[in-house]
C-alpha positions in Angstrom: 0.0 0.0 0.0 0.7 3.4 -0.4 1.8 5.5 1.6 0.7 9.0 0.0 -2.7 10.9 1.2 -4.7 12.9 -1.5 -6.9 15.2 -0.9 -9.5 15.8 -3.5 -11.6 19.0 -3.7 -14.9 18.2 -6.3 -18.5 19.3 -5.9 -19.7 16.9 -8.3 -20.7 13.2 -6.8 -20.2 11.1 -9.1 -17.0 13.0 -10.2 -15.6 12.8 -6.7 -16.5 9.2 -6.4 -14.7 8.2 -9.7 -11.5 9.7 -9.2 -11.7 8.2 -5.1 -12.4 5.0 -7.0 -9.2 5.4 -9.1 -7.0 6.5 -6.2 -7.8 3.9 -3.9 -6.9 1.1 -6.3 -3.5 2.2 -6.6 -3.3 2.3 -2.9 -3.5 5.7 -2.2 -5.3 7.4 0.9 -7.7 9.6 -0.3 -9.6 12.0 1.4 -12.6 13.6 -0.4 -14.5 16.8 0.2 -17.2 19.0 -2.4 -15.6 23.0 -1.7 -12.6 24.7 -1.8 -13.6 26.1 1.8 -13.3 22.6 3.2 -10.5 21.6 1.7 -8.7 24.6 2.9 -9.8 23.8 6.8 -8.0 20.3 6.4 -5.3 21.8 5.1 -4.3 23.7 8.1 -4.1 20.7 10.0 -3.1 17.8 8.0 -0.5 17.4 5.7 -1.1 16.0 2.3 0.8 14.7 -0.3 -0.9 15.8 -3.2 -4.1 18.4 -3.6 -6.4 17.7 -6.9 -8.8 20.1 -7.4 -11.8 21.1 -10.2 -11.0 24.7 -11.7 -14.6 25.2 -11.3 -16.4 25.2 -7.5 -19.2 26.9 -5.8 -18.2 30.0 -3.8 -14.3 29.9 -3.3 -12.8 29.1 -7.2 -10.3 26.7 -8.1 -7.4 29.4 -8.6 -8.5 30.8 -5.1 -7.6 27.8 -3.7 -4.3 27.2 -5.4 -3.8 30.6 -3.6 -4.5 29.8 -0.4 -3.2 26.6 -0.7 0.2 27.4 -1.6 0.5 30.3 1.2 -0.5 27.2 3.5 1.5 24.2 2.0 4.2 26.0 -0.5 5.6 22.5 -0.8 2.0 21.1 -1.7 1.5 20.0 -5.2 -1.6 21.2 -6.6 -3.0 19.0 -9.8 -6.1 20.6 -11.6 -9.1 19.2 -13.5 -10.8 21.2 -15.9 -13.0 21.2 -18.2 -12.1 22.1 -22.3 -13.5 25.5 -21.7 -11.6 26.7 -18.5 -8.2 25.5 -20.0 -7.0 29.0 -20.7 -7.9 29.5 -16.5 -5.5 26.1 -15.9 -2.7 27.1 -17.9 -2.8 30.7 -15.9 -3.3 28.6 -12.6 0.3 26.3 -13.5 1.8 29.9 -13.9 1.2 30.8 -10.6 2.4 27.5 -9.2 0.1 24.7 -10.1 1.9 21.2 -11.0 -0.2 20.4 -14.0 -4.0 19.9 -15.1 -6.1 16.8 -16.9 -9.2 18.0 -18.9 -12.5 16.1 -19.0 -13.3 13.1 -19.9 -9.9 12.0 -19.2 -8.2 8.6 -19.4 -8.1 6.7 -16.0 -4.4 5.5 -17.1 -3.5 8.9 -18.1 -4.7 10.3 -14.5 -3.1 7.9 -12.6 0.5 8.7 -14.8 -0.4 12.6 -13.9 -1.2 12.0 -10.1 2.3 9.5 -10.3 4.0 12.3 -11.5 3.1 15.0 -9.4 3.9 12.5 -6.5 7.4 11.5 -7.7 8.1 15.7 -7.9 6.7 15.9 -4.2 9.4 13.0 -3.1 11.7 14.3 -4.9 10.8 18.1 -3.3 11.1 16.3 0.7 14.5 14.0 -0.4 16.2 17.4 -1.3 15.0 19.0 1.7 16.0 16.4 3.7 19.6 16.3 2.2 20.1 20.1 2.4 19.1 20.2 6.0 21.6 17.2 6.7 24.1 19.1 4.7 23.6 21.9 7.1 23.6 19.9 10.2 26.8 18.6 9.2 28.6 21.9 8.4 27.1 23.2 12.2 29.3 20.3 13.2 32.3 21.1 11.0 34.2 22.1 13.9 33.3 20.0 16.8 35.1 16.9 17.2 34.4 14.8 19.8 32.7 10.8 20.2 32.7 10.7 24.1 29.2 10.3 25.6 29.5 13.9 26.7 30.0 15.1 23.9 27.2 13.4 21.8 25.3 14.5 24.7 26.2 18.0 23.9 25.1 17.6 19.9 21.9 16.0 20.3 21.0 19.1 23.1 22.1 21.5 20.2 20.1 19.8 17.8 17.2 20.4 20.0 17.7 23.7 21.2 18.6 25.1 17.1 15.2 24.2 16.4 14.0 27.3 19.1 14.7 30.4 19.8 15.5 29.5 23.3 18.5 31.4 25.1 21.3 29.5 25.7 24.0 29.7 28.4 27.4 27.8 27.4 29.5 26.7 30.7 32.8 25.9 30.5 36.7 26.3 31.6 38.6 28.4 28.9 39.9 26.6 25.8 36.8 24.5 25.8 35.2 26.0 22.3 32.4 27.6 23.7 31.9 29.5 20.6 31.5 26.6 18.8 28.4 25.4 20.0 27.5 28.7 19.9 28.0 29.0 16.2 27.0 25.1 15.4 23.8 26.4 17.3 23.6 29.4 15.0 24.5 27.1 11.6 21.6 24.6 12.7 19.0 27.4 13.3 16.6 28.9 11.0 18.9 32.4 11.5 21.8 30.5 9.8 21.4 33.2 6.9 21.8 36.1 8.8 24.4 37.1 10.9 26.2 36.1 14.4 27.3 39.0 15.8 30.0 38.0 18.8 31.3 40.5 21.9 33.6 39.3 24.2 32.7 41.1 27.2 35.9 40.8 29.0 37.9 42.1 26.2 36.3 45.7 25.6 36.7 48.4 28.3 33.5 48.6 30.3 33.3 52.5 29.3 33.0 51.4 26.2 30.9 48.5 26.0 27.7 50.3 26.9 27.9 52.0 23.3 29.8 48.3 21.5 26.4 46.8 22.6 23.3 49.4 22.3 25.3 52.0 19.6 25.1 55.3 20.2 24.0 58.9 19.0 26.1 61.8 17.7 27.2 63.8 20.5 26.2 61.2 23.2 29.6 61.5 24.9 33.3 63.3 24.0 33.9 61.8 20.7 30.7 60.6 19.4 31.4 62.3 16.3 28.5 60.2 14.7 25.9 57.6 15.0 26.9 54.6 15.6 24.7 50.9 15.5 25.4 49.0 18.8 25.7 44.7 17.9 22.3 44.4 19.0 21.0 45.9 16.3 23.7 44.5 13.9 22.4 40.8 14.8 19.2 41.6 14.1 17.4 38.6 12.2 20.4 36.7 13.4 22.3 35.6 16.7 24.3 37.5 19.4 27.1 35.9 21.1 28.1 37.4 24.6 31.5 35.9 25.7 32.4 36.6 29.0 29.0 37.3 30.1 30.0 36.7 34.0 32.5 39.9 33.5 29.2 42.4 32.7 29.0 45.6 35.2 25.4 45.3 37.1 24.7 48.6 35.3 24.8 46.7 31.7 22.9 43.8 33.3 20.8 45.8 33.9 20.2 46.4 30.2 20.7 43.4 29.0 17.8 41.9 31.2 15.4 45.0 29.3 16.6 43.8 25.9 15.6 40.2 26.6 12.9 40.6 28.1 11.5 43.4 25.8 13.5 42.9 22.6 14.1 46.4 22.2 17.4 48.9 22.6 17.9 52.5 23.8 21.4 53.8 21.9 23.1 55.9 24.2 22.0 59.5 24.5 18.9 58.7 22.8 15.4 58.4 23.8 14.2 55.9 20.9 14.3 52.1 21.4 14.9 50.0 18.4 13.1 46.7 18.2 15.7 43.6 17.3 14.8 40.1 16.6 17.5 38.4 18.5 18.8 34.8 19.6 21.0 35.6 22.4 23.4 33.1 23.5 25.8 34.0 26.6 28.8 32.0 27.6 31.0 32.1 30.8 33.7 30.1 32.4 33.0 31.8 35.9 30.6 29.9 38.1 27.7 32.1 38.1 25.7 31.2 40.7 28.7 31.9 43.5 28.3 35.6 41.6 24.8 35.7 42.6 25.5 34.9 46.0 27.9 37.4 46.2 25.5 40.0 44.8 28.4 40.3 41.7 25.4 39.0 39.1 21.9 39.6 39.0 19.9 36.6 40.2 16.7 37.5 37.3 19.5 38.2 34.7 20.7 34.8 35.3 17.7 32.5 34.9 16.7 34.9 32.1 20.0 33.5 30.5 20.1 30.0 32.0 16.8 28.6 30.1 18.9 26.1 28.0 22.7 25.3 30.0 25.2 23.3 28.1 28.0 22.8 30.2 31.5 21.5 28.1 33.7 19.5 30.0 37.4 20.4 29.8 39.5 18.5 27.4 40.8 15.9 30.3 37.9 14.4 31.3 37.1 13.3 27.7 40.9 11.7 26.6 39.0 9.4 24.2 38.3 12.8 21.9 42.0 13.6 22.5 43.8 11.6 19.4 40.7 12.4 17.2 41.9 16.3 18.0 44.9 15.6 17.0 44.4 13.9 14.1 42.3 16.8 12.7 45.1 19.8 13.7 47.0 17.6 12.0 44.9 17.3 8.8 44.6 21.5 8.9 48.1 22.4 9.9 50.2 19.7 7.4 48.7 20.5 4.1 51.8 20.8 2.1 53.6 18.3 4.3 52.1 15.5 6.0 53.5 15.3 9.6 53.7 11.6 11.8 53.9 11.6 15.1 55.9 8.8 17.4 53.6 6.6 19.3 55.5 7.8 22.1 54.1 11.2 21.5 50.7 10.1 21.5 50.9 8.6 24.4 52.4 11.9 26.5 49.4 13.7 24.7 46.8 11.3 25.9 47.9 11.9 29.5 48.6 15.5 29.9 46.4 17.4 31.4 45.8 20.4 29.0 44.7 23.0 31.4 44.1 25.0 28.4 41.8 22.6 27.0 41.2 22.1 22.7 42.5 25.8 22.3 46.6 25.1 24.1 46.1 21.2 21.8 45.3 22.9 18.8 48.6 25.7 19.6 50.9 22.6 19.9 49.9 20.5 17.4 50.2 24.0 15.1 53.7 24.7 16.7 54.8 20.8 16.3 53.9 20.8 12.3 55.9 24.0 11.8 58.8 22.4 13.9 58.8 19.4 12.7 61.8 18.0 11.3 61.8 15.6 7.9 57.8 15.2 8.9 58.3 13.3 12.2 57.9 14.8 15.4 59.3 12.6 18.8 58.9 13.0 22.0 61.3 16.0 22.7 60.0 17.5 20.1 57.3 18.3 22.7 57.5 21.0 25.4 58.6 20.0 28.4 55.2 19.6 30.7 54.0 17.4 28.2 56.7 15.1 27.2 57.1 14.0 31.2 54.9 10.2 31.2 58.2 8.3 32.8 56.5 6.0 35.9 56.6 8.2 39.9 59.0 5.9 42.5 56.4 3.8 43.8 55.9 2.8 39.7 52.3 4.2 39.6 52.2 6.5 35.7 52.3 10.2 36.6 48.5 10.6 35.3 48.0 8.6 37.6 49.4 9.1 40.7 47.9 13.1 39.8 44.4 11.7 40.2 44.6 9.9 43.1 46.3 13.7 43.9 43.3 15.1 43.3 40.8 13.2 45.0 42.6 13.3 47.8 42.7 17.0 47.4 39.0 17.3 47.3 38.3 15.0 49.8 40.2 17.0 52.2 39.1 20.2 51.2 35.3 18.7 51.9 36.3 17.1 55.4 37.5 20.5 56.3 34.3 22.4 55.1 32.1 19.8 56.6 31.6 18.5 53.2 29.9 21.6 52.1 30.6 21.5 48.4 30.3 25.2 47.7 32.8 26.3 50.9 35.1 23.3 49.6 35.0 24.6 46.2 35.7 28.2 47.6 38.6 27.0 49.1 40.2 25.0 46.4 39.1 28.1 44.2 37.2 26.6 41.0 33.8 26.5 40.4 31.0 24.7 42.5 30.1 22.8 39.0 33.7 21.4 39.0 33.8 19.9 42.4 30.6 18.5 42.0 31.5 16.9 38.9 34.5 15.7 40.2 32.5 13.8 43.1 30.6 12.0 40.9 33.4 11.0 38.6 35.2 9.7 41.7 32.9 8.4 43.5 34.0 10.2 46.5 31.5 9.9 49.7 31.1 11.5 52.9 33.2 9.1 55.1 
């Protein structure tokens, strides 16, 4: 059986009967209504594969509903019947966008080949649809490398969240490639065509953000010389990207909690608002809820921005993604020259700890290619921190003895705040989300 429904739009009976007739032995779902009114109500809640229509109804016309149809379905193929004296209306109609028309009588064989046809062009419309939004899903992911459960974790949640105009908070220690997602979220959205504005909000002087972000008018402040369009307003129809967003004065906060909440933006010195249609994603590698606390972040600005967290863990607790990392730096930076590296290398960048995440790997494996001598890099070849995997004394690997470091670290750090994880996490000084993590990875318990 089929697996195509028609609908069919004919206020003749025995017309309407025939042509169900016809459709149903082929295997085709068909279902049959007598005015282009009707037709039109079903067509705002079901989805058809194919729409055949007479020219000629009571009250709402044939062309009318090719219309109307069209502004509904635009991927709808619309087939007409007509009869010889309304072919002149039909030709008109398949200028405007109709697929084709049959005249009556017609030839049952000759309808069925039409309906066939109009079907294969609707399959053929969805398979190209299909392969241009898998195209695109694959460029959003162009960048992002990475096969640990994490990590597919993290795809699947930007799938999701592309698909919405949801704002999105990126967590994660520097290095990570939090403006990655952000961009693969951007790629994958239905705002991929117009622009992604990003502002590191760290990196411009707070005097001058105010006017970076909102713009400005002539004479708004000693050397407004002109007006200027804040990135607001330059991402409009598109996506904003605030890096840093933890590092934002509370008078900018301020601000930024009116824009998203009111989609709107008062240039400095001016008393017009300009209405944006914005995605706004923020990203941060501070722990914002220990700035909340501390009165350094306002708590409504926060869950304004926290409806959809992705949190990226730091490059060394994902090592499986390691080698696949390196094998694509490799891939961009050796070109001309294809570089090798000694097994012994791997293995030192496997277990270093890269406190600088993807962004100090990518560096190396940039600096090694450029370095490298006859295309073979060895272990001194590599900087000195990371070359270091000979075995401790009591013949435990170095990455290993570290770890059992670190839990004891934590573990003590928790005794001594009464296994308070916020006032241990104070007092090792990284984020609450890291010790917590850390605990679970662990397995460490209140003993």
């Amino acid at each position: 059986m089929n697996r195509f429904i028609i609908l069919v739009v004919e206020d003749d009976e025995s017309q309407r009967r025939i042509i169900e007739y016809n459709l149903s032995q082929k295997g085709y779902g068909v279902t049959a209504v007598d005015s282009a009114e009707k037709g039109l109500e079903l067509l705002k809640s079901r989805d058809f594969a194919l729409l055949i229509s007479d020219m000629k109804l009571p009250g709402m016309d044939g062309m009318q509903l090719l219309k109307d149809a069209r502004a509904l379905r635009p991927e709808l193929p619309v087939l007409f019947i007509t009869a010889f004296g309304t072919i002149e209306k039909a030709v008109e109609a398949m200028k405007v966008g109709a697929f084709d028309y049959i005249t009556k009588p017609f030839d049952r064989d000759e309808f069925i080949l039409v309906v066939e046809k109009a079907l294969e062009f609707r399959r053929l419309k969805d398979e190209n649809v299909r392969l241009r939004s898998e195209l695109e899903s694959r460029q959003a992911f162009a960048d992002m490398i990475g096969t640990s459960p994490a990590m597919q974790e993290i795809f699947a949640t930007i799938k999701k969240v592309a698909a919405t105009d949801a704002t999105v908070l990126v967590l994660g220690e520097s290095g990570t490639g939090k403006e990655l997602v952000a961009r693969a979220i951007h790629r994958a959205s239905d705002r991929a065509e117009s622009p992604m504005v990003t502002v590191n909000c760290a990196a411009i002087p707070r005097d001058l953000l105010e006017s970076e972000l909102f713009g400005h008018v002539s004479g708004a402040f000693t050397g407004a010389v002109r007006d200027k369009i804040g990135k607001f307003v330059a991402a409009d129809g598109g996506t904003i990207f605030l890096d840093e967003i933890g590092d934002l004065s509370l008078e900018l906060q301020a601000k930024l909690l009116r824009v998203i909440q009111e989609r709107e933006v008062e240039p400095v010195g001016s008393n017009n608002r300009i209405s944006v249609d914005i995605r706004i994603i923020a990203a941060t590698n501070q722990d914002l809820i220990s700035r909340v606390r501390d009165g350094q972040f306002r708590e409504d600005l926060y869950f304004r921005l926290n409806v959809v967290p992705i949190e990226i863990p730091p490059l060394r607790e994902r090592p499986g993604d390691i080698l696949l990392l390196v094998s694509n730096f490799l891939r961009q930076f050796s070109l001309d020259s294809p570089v090798t590296l000694d097994n012994k290398v791997l293995e030192a960048l496997t277990h270093y700890n890269w406190p600088g995440n993807v962004r100090e790997l990518e560096n190396i494996i940039k600096r090694l290619t450029i370095l490298a001598k006859d295309g073979h890099v060895k272990l001194t070849d590599l900087p000195s921190e990371i070359s270091i995997i000979s075995d401790t004394p009591d013949g435990k690997p170095i990455h290993s003895a570290l770890i059992e470091a670190e839990i004891k670290l934590i573990t003590d750090a928790l005794k001594g705040a009464g296994w308070n994880q916020s006032r241990a996490a104070t007092h090792l000084g990284i984020p609450r989300h890291v010790i917590i993590y850390r605990i679970k990875k662990y397995g460490i318990r209140e003993s």
